[in-house]
C-alpha positions in Angstrom: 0.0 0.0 0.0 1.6 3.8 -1.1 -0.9 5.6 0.5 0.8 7.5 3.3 0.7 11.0 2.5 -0.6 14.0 4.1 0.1 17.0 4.8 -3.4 18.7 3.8 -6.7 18.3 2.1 -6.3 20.8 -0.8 -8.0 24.7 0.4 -10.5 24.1 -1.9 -12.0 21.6 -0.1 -13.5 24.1 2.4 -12.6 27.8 4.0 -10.7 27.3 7.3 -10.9 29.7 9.8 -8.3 32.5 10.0 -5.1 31.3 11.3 -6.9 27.8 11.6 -9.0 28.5 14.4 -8.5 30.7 17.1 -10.1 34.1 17.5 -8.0 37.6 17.3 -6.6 37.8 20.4 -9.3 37.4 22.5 -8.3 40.1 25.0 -8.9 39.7 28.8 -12.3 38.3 29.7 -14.0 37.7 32.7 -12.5 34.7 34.5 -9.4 35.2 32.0 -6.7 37.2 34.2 -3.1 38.7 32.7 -1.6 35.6 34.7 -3.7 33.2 32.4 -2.7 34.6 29.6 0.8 34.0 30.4 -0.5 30.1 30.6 -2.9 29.7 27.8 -2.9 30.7 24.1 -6.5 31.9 24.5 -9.3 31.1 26.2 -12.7 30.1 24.0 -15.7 30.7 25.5 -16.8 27.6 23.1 -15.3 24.4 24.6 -12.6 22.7 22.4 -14.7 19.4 22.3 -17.7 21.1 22.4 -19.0 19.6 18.9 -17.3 16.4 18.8 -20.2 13.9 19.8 -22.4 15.6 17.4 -20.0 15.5 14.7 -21.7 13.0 11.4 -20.0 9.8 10.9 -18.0 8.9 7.7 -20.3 7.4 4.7 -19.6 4.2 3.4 -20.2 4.8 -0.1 -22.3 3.1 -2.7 -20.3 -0.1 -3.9 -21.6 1.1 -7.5 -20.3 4.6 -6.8 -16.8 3.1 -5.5 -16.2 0.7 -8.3 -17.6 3.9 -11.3 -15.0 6.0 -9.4 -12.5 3.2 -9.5 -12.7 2.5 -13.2 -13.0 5.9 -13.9 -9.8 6.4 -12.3 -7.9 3.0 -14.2 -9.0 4.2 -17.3 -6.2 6.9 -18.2 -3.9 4.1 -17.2 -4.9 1.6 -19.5 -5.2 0.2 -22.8 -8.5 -0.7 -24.3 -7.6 -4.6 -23.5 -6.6 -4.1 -20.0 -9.6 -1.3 -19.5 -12.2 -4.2 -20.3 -10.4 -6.9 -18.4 -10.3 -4.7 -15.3 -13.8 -3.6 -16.2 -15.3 -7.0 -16.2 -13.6 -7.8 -12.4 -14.8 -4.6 -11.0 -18.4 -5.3 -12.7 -18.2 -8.7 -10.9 -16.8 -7.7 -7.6 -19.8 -4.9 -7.7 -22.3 -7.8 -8.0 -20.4 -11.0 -6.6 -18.3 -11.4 -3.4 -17.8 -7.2 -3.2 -21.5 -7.3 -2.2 -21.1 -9.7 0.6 -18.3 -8.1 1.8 -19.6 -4.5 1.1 -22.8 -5.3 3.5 -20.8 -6.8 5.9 -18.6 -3.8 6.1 -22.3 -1.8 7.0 -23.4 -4.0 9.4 -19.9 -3.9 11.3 -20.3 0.4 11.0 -23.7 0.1 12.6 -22.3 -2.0 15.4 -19.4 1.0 16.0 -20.9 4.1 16.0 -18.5 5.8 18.5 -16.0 5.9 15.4 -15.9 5.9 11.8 -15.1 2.8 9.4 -11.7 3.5 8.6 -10.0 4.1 11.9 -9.1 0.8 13.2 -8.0 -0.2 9.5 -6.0 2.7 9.4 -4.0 2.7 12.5 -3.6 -0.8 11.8 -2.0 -0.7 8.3 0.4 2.0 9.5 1.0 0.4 13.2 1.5 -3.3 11.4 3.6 -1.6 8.8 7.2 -3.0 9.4 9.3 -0.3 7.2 11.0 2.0 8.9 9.5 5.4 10.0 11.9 7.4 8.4 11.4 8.6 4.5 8.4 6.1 4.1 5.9 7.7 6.6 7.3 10.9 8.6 7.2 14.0 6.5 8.1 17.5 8.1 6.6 21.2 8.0 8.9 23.9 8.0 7.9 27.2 9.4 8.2 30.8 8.1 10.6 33.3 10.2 10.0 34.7 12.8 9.3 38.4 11.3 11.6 40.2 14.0 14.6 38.7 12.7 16.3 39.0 16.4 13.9 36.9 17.2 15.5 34.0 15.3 18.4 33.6 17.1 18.3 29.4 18.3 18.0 30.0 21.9 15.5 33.1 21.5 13.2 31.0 19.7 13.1 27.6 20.7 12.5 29.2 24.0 9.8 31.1 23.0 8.2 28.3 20.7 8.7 26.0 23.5 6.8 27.9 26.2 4.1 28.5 23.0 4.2 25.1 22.8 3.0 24.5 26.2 0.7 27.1 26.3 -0.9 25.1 23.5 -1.1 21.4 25.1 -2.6 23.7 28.4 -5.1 25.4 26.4 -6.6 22.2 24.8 -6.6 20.4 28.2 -8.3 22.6 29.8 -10.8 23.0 27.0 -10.3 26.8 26.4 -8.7 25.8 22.7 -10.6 27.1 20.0 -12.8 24.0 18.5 -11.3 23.6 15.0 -14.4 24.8 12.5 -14.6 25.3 8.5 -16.7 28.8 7.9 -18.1 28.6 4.6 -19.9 31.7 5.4 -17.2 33.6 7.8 -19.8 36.7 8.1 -22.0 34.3 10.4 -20.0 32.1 11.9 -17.1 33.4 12.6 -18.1 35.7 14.7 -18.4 36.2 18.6 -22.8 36.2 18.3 -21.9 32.9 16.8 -19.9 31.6 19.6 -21.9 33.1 22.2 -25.1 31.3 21.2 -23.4 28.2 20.3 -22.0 27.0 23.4 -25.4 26.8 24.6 -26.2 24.6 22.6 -25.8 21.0 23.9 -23.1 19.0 22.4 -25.4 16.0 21.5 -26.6 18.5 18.8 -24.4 21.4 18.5 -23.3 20.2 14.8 -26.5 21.0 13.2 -26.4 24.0 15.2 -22.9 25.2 13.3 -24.6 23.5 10.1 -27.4 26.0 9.7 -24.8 28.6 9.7 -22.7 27.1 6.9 -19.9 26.2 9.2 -18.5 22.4 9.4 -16.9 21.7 13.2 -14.0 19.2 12.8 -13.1 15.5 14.2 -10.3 16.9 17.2 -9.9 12.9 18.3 -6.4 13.0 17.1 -5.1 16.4 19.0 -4.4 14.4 22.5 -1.6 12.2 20.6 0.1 15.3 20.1 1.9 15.3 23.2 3.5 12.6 25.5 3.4 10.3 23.1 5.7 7.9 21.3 5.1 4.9 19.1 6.7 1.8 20.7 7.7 -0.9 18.4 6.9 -3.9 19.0 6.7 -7.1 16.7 4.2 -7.6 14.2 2.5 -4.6 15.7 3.6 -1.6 17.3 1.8 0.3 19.8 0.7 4.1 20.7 2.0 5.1 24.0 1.0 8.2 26.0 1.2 9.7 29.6 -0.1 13.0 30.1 1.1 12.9 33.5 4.7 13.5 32.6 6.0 16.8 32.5 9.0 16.9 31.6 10.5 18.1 28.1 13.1 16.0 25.9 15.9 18.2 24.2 18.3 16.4 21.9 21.4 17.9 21.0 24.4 16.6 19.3 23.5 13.2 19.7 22.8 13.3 23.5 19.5 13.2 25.6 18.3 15.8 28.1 15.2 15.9 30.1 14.0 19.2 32.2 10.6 19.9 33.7 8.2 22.1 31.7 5.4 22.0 33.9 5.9 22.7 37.5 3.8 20.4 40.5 1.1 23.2 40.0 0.7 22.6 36.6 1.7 25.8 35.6 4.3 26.8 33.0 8.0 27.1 34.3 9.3 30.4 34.0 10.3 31.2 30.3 13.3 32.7 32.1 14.0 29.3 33.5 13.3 27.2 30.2 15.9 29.6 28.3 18.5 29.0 31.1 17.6 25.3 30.9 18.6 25.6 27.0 21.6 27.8 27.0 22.7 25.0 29.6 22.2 22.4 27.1 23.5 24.6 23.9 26.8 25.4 26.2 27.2 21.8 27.3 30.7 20.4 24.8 30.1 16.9 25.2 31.2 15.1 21.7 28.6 13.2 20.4 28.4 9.3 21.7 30.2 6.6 20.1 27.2 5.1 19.8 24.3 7.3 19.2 20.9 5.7 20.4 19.0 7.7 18.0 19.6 5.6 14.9 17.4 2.9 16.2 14.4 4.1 15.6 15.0 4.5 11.9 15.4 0.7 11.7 13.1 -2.5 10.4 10.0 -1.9 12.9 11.0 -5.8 13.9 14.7 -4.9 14.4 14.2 -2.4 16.4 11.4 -3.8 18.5 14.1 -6.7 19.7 16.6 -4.3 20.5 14.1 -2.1 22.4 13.9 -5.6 24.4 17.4 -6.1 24.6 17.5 -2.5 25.8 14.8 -2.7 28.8 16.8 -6.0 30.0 20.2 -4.2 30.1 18.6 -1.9 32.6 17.6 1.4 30.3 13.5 0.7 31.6 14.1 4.2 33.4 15.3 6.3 31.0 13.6 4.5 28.2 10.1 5.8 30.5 11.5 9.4 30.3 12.0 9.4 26.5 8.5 7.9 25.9 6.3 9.7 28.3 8.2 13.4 27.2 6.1 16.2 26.8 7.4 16.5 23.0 11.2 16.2 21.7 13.1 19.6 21.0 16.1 18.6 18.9 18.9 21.5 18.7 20.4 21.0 15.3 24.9 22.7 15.4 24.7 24.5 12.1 22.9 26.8 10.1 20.8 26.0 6.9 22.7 26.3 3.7 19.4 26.5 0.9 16.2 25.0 0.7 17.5 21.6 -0.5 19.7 21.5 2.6 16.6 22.6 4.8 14.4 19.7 3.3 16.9 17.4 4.2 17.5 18.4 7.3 14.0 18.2 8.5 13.1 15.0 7.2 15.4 13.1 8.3 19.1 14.8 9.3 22.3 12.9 10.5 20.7 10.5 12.2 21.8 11.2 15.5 19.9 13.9 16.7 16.4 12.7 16.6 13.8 10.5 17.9 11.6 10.2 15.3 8.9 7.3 17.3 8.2 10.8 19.2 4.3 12.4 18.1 6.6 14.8 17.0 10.3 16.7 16.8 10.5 20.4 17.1 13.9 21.3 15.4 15.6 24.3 15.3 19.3 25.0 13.6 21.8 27.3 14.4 20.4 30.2 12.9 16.6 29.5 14.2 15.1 27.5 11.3 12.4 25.6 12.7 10.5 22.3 11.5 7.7 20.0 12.6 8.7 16.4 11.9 6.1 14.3 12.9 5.2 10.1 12.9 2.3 9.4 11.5 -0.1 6.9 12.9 -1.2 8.8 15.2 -2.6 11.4 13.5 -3.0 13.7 10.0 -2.1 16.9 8.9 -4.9 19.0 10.4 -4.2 18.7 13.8 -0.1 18.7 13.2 -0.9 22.2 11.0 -3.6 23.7 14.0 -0.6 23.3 16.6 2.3 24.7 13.9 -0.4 27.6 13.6 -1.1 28.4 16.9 3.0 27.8 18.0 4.2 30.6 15.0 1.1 32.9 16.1 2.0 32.8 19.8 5.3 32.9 19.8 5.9 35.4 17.2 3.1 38.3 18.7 3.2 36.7 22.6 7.2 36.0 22.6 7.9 34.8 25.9 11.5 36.0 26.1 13.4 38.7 23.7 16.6 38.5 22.5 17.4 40.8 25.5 16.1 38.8 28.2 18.9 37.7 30.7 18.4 33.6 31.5 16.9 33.4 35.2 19.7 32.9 37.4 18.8 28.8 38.3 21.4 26.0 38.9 20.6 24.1 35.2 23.1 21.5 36.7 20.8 20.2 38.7 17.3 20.9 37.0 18.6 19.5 33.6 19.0 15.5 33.9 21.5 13.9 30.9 20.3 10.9 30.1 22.7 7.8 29.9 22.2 4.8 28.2 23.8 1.1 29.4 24.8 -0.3 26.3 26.2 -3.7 25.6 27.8 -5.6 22.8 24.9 -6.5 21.1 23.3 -3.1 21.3 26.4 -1.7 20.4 26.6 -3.7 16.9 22.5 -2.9 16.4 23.5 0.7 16.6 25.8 0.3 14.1 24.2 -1.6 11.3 21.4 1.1 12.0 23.9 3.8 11.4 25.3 1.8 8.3 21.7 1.4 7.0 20.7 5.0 7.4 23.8 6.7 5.8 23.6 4.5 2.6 19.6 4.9 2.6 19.7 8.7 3.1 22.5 9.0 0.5 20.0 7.5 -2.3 17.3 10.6 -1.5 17.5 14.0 -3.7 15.6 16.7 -3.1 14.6 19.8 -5.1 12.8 23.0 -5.3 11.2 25.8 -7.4 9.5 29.0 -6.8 7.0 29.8 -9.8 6.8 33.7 -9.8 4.8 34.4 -12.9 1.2 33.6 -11.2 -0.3 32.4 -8.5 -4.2 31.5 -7.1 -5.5 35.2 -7.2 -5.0 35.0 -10.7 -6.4 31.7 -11.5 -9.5 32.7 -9.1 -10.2 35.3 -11.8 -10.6 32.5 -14.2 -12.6 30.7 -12.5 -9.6 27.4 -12.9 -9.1 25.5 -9.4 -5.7 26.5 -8.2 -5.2 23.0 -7.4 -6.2 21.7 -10.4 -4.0 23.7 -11.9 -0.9 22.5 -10.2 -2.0 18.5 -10.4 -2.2 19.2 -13.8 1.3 20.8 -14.3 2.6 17.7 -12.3 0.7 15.2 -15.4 2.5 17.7 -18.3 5.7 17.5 -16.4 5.7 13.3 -16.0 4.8 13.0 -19.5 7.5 15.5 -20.7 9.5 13.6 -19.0 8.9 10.0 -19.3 6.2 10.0 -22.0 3.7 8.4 -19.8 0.1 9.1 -17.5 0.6 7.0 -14.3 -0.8 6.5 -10.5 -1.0 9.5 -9.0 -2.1 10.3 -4.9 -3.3 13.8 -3.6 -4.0 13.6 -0.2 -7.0 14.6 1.4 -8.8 14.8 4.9 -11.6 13.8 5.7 -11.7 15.2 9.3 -15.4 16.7 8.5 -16.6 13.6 10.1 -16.0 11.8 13.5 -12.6 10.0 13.6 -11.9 10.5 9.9 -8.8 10.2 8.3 -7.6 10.7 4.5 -9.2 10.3 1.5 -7.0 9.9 -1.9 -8.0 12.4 -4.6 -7.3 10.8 -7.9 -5.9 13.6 -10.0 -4.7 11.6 -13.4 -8.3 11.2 -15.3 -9.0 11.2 -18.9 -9.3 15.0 -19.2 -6.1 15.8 -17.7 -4.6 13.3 -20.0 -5.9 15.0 -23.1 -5.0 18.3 -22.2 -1.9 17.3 -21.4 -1.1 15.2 -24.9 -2.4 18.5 -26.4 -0.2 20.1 -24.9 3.2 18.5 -24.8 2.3 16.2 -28.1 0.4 18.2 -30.1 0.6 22.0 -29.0 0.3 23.4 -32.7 -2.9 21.5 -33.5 -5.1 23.3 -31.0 -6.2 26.9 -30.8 -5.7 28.9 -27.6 -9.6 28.6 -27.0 -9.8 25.1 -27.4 -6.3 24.6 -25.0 -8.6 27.0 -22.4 -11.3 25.1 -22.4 -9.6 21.6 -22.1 -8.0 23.4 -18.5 -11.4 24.7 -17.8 -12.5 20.8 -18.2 -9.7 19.5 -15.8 -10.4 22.1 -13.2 -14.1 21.4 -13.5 -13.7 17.5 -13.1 -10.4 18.0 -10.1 -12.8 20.2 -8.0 -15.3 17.4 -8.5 -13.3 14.5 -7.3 -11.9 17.3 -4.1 -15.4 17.9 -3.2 -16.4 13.9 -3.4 -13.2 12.9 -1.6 -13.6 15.7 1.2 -17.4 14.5 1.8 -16.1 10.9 2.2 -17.2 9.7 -1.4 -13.8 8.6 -3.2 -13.3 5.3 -3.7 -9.8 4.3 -2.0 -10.6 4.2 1.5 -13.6 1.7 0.3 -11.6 -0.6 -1.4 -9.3 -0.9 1.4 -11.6 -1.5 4.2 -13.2 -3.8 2.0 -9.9 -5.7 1.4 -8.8 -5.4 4.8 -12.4 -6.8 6.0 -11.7 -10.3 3.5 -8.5 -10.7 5.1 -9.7 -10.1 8.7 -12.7 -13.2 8.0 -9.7 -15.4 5.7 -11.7 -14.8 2.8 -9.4 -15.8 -0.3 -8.6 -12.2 -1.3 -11.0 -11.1 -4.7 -9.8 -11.3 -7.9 -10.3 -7.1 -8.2 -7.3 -7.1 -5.4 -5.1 -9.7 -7.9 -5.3 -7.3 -10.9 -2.5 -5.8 -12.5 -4.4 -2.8 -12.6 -5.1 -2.8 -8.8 -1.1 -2.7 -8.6 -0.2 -0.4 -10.5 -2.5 2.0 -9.1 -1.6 1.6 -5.8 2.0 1.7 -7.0 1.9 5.7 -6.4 4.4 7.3 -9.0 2.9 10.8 -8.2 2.8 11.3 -4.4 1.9 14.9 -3.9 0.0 16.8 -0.8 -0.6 20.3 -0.7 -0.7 23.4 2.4 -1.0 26.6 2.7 -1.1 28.9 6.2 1.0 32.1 7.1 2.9 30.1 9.5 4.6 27.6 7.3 7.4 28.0 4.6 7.5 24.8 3.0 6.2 20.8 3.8 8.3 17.7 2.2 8.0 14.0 2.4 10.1 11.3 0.5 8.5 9.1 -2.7 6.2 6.4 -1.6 7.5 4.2 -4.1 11.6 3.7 -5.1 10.2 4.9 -8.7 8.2 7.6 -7.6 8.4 11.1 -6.6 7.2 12.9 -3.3 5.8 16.2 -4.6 4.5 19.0 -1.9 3.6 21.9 -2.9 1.8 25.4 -2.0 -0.6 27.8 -3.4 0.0 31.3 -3.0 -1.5 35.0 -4.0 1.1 35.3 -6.6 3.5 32.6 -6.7 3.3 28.9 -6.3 6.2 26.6 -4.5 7.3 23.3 -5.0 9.4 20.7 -3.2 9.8 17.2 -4.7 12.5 14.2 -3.9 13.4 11.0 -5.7 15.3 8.4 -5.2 18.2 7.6 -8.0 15.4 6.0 -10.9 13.9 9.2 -11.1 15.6 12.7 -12.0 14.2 15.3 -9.1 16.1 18.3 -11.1 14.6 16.9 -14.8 11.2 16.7 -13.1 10.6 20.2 -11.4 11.9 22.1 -14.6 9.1 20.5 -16.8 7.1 21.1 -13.8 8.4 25.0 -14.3 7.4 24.8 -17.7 4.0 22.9 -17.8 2.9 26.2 -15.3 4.7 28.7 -18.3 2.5 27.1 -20.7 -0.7 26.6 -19.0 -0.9 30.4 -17.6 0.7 31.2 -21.0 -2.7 30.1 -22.6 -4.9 31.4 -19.8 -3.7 34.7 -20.1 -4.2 35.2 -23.8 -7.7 35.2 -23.6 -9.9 37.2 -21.0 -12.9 35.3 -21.0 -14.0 33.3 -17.7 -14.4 29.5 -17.8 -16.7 27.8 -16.8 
C-alpha cells in the first residue's frame, strides 16, 4: 500500500478559519486574568470538544459509486484490453463477493458508531507496517521566520516556541482551545454572536447548530496524541504510548538526551526565564557526540528495532527509556545553520541521524540560525491537527514572545534541573547501533531533493478565471511526467476527511481522462489546437479535479472503500477477490505521483520522501502570486529533470490562460 501521504486536504475543499482556528486575540475576559494569559494561548468561550459527539460519521459509499470512481480512475492508465479486463472484475466484484463483503462492512459500521469505518484499519496498516519510519511515513513542516529577525536567534526562539508550545497542550486540556471549524460563510460564523449562542447549545446537537450557519466543526480525536506520546515498536505490531502525567521536556542535541521539567507540580508553566536557562545550559554543554548514538534505532526495520528495544529494557535502560517515551514532545537543537532549501528539506526530514527521535508524536527542530520544523510520525494522526498546533505555535510565539533577544536567562542551577540521560549499552546493542547507522547513511545517500518558486502567477490569478488552483498545479505535475517520461501514471493527492467523526484521509485521484488529453495537447500536439480550445480543455480538468476534491472531502472517493473492504476479506480469511489480484489494482496503488498540498502564514514549506523507489514525493503550495514546490526522488527518477518541466507545464498553461480574458466555466 503507497498511500501515506498528508500533509493537507487541498483549500478548496473548504474555507478554514483565520489562522486555523483561534479568535484575534481574544483580549482579557471575565474569568481570564493577565496571569492566564501568560499560561494559555486563549481562552474560547466555546469548549474545544464542544462539537465532537455531534459530529456525522464517515459514509460508506455506494459499492456502485466506489467501483464507477474506480474505473474511472484506471481508465487513463490503461489500454483498451486491460480497461475491459479490469472492467469486467470490478463489474463482478460490484455484483459478486464485493457485495457480501460491502454489507458486511455496513453491518460492522452500525455496530461501532462511536468511530468511523476507517479508523481501526487505518492505525492498523500503518501500526503493522514494518518499514522504517523514516522517509516512508514521517514528513516534516517547516515554518516561516519569525518576522523580527532577532527573534530568530536558536536560543530566543526555541524558547519562545517552546513555552508556546506549552501554552498550546494547556489550552486544549483545559478546553479553552478554540474548536477547530470550516466557515463557509465567515460573516455568520465566525463571529463572537456565533460563539456566544453556540456554546449553549448541547453538544449532543451542537453540529447542526454550526450546520445551519454554513460552518463544518471538525473531528479533534487526534489532537491528545500530540503530546507525551511515542510509538513503541513492537513485533508484528507496534503500539501508541502516552502519559499525560509527565511533565518533563526532551531536548536532543548533538546526539545526546536531556530531560528538564516544563510544567511545575502546580501545573503551571516554568518560568520562560528558567526554560531559556535550561537551554543555554544544554547549547553550552561540549560533550562530543556518543560513540554510539541511540538515536539511529528508531530508523530501523519496525522488527529490528522492536528486539533491540527488548534487549535495551533487559540491560537496565527501563528508566530512561520511560523518560523518552512519556516526554512532553522532543526539542532537537540541530549545530549548524541551513545552507538553501534543498539542505533545509533534508534536514527536517530526516538529518544525520543522531539527533532525533523520530517514534516521538513529533520533533520540534531548530538550527543554528533559528530555522524551525515540525517532523512528525504518522499513525497517530493527520495533517490538520499537526498544521492547527504549527499555527497556533508561530502565532504565539511570534506576537506573545515569551523571552526577547534581550532577556537575561533566570539565574537557576541548570546542573541540577537539567537530567542527561545515559544509556547502558552492551555488545549486542552496540553492533544494532551500528548496522542502523550503516543502514541510514547508505539509505539517506539515495534521496535527492529539489525546489522551485513559480513567480509568474499564483491563485489570485487563476481565481479570476474561475480554474481550481489546485487543479492547476496537479495538472502541471501530469505535463511534467509525461515530458519527461512519456507516460500518465498512478497519482495520490491527499485529502482529509476530518469533517466527520474520527476521519482520516481520502485519496484524490488527480490523473483522469481530461487531464490526460490536455496534457497530450499540450506537450504532443501544441500546434494543433487553438488557444480557445487549450482553455477550455484546462477549464475541463479544473471542472472535473474540483469534483473528485469535493467527493473525496465528503467521504465519497473510492480508495478508503476498497481498502476496508480488502482489509475486511483478510480479517474473515476470505481468499482475497480477484479485483485485489489485478494488474491494474497494482499499478495503481503503486503511487508514482505522491503529492499533498498546504498553505497557512505560518509555514514556509512541507516535504515527504517518494512512496515508491520509482516515484516522486511532490509537496507543494498555493500562493496570491506565486506557487512553490518541493519534490525528492530516489536515484530511478531525476528530481532536477522533473521540477523544470514542472516550471514549464505552469509557463504554458498560464501562457494560454492569459491570452484570452474570458472566464471558464
Amino acid at each position: 500500500m503507497a498511500t501515506r501521504r498528508l500533509l493537507l486536504s487541498p483549500a478548496s475543499c473548504l474555507r478554514r478559519t483565520q489562522a486555523l482556528g483561534a479568535p484575534a486575540a481574544p483580549g482579557l475576559r471575565r474569568g481570564y486574568s493577565s496571569a492566564d494569559s501568560s499560561q494559555y494561548l486563549h481562552r474560547s468561550i466555546v469548549p474545544t470538544m464542544h462539537f465532537q459527539k455531534s459530529l456525522p460519521r464517515l459514509p460508506i459509499p455506494k459499492l456502485e459509486d466506489t467501483v464507477r470512481r474506480y474505473l474511472n480512475a484506471q481508465k487513463p492508465l490503461l489500454d483498451d484490453d486491460q480497461f475491459r479486463k479490469t472492467e469486467e472484475l470490478g463489474r463482478s466484484f460490484e455484483h459478486g463477493i464485493g457485495r457480501e463483503l460491502h454489507e458486511q462492512l455496513v453491518a460492522q459500521d452500525k455496530q461501532n458508531k462511536h468511530t468511523s469505518y476507517i479508523s481501526g484499519p487505518w492505525f492498523d496498516m500503518y501500526l503493522s507496517s514494518r518499514e522504517s519510519v523514516v522517509l516512508n511515513f514521517n514528513p516534516f513542516m517547516s515554518f516561516n521566520p519569525d518576522p523580527k529577525a532577532e527573534y530568530n536567534d536558536q536560543l530566543t526562539r526555541a524558547t519562545n516556541m517552546t513555552v508556546s508550545a506549552i501554552r498550546f497542550l494547556k489550552t486544549f486540556r483545559a478546553g479553552y482551545l478554540e474548536p477547530e471549524v470550516f466557515h463557509l460563510n465567515p460573516d455568520k460564523s465566525d463571529t463572537q454572536t456565533f460563539r456566544r449562542l453556540i456554546r449553549f447549545v448541547p453538544s449532543s446537537v451542537s453540529w447542526f447548530g454550526a450546520y445551519l450557519v454554513n460552518a463544518y466543526p471538525l473531528d479533534m480525536s487526534q489532537y491528545f496524541r500530540l503530546f507525551n506520546s511515542t510509538r513503541l515498536p513492537k513485533l508484528s505490531r507496534d503500539e501508541l504510548f502516552t502519559d499525560e502525567k509527565a511533565k518533563h521536556l526532551l531536548v536532543l542535541r548533538n546526539g545526546n538526551f536531556y530531560v528538564f521539567d516544563v510544567i511545575d507540580r502546580d501545573g503551571n508553566i516554568v518560568k520562560p526565564s528558567e526554560i531559556q536557562a535550561h537551554l543555554k545550559y544544554i547549547l553550552s554543554d561540549n560533550s562530543p557526540a556518543p560513540a554510539f548514538p541511540l538515536a539511529f534505532l528508531p530508523s530501523e526495520n519496525r522488527d529490528t528495532w522492536a528486539l533491540l528495544r527488548q534487549k535495551l529494557l533487559d540491560n537496565g535502560n527501563e528508566e530512561v527509556l520511560q523518560k523518552v517515551d512519556s516526554a512532553v514532545f522532543c526539542l532537537c537543537l540541530d549545530d549548524f545553520p541551513i545552507k538553501d532549501l534543498e539542505h533545509l528539506s533534508h534536514t527536517m526530514l530526516h538529518g544525520d541521524g543522531i539527533n532525533r527521535w523520530y517514534d516521538k508524536s513529533f520533533n520540534l527542530i531548530l538550527t543554528k540560525d533559528g530555522n524551525a520544523a515540525i517532523h512528525f510520525e504518522h499513525s497517530w494522526g493527520d495533517g490538520v491537527a499537526v498544521l492547527r498546533f504549527q499555527n497556533e505555535v508561530f502565532k504565539d510565539s511570534t506576537q506573545k514572545p515569551a523571552v526577547t533577544p534581550q532577556s537575561q536567562p533566570a539565574a537557576v542551577d541548570s546542573s541540577s534541573a537539567v537530567q542527561k540521560l545515559s544509556f547502558k549499552l552492551n555488545d549486542a546493542l552496540k553492533a544494532g547501533i551500528t548496522k542502523a547507522k550503516q543502514k541510514f547513511d547508505a539509505t539517506m545517500e539515495t534521496l535527492t531533493f529539489d525546489c522551485i518558486q513559480f513567480k509568474k502567477g499564483g491563485k489570485e490569478f487563476l481565481k479570476q478565471k474561475k480554474i481550481s488552483p489546485d487543479a492547476v498545479a496537479q495538472l502541471s505535475f501530469q505535463m511534467a511526467f509525461l515530458r519527461q517520461y512519456g507516460q500518465t501514471v498512478a497519482t495520490y493527492e491527499s485529502c482529509s476527511t476530518a469533517a466527520f467523526k474520527h476521519g482520516r484521509t481520502e485519496t484524490i485521484r488527480p490523473a483522469s481522462i481530461y487531464t490526460k488529453k490536455c496534457t497530450e495537447a499540450f506537450v504532443r500536439q501544441p500546434s494543433r489546437h487553438s488557444t480557445e480550445e487549450l482553455q477550455q480543455m484546462i477549464a475541463e480538468c479544473s471542472k472535473y479535479h474540483s469534483q473528485l476534491t469535493k467527493e473525496a472531502a465528503m467521504g465519497q472517493g473510492f480508495d478508503r472503500h476498497l481498502f476496508s473492504l480488502r482489509y475486511l476479506a483478510a480479517s474473515k480469511g476470505i481468499p482475497l477477490p480477484d479485483i485485489y489480484q489485478d494488474q491494474a489494482y497494482a499499478q495503481l496503488n503503486h503511487n508514482i505521483l505522491s503529492t499533498s498540498t498546504l498553505s497557512s502564514p505560518a509555514v514556509n514549506m512541507g516535504g515527504f520522501a517518494p512512496v515508491v523507489p520509482d516515484g516522486f514525493g511532490v509537496g507543494y503550495g498555493m500562493h496570491d502570486d506565486w506557487i512553490g514546490c518541493s519534490a525528492s526522488s530516489y536515484p530511478a527518477r531525476n528530481v532536477h529533470e522533473f521540477l523544470q518541466c514542472v516550471q514549464k507545464s505552469l509557463e504554458d498553461i498560464f501562457h494560454v490562460l492569459e491570452a484570452g480574458t474570458t472566464n471558464y466555466v
